[in-house]
C-alpha positions as CSV (number, residue, x, y, z in Angstrom):
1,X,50.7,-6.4,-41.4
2,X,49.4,-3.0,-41.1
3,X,49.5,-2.8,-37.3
4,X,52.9,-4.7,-37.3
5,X,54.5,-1.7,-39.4
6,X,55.2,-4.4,-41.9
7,X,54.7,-1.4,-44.6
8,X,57.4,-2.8,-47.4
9,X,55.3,-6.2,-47.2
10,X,51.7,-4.5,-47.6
11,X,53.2,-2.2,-51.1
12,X,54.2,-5.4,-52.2
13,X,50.9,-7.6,-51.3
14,X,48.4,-4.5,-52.2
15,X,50.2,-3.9,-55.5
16,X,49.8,-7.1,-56.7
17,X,46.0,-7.6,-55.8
18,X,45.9,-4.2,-57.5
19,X,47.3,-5.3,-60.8
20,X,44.7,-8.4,-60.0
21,X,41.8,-6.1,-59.9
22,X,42.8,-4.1,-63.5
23,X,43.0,-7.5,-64.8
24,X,39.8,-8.6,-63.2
25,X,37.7,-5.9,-62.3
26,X,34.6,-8.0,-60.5
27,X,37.6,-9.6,-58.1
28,X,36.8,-6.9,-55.7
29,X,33.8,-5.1,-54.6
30,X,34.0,-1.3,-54.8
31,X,34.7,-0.5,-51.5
32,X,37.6,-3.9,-51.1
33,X,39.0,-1.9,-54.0
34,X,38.9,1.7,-52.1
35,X,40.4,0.1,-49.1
36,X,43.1,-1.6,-50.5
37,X,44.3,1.9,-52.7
38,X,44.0,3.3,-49.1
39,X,46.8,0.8,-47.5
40,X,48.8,1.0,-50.8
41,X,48.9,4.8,-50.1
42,X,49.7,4.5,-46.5
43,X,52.4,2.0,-47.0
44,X,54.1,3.9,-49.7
45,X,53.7,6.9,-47.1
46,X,55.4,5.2,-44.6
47,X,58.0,4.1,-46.8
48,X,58.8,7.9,-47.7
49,X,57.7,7.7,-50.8
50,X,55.4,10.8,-50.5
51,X,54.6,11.8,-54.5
52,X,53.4,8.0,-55.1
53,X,51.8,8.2,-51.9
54,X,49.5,11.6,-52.8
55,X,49.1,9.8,-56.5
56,X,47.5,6.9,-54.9
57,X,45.7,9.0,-51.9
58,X,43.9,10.7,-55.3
59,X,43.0,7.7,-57.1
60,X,41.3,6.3,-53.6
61,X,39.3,9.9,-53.1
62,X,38.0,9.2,-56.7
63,X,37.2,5.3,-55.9
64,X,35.3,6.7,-52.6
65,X,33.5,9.7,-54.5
66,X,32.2,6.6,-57.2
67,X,30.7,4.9,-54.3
């Protein structure tokens, strides 16, 4: 989806596997987790939505600095 610019479609679809993975926190490995807060970032970076963006940017530099 990434590479078709379908941005709007990856917030939605990384969002809701992020909510998954509060709920559930062994649904994804460490680094699944680190990459999916990475997309979410891009995507809400794409879609202008620059403070969310740099929120989310941090959260994945903290997920990467745990690994």
């Amino acid at each position: 989806m990434v590479a078709a610019g379908l941005y709007s479609n990856v917030r939605l679809l990384s969002s809701l596997l992020l909510t998954m993975s509060d709920n559930n926190p062994e649904l994804f490995s460490p680094v699944q987790k680190y990459q999916l807060l990475v997309y979410h970032a891009d995507s809400l970076f794409h879609d202008k939505e620059y403070r969310n963006a740099e929120s989310k940017y941090k959260i994945a530099l903290q997920q990467k600095k745990a690994l």
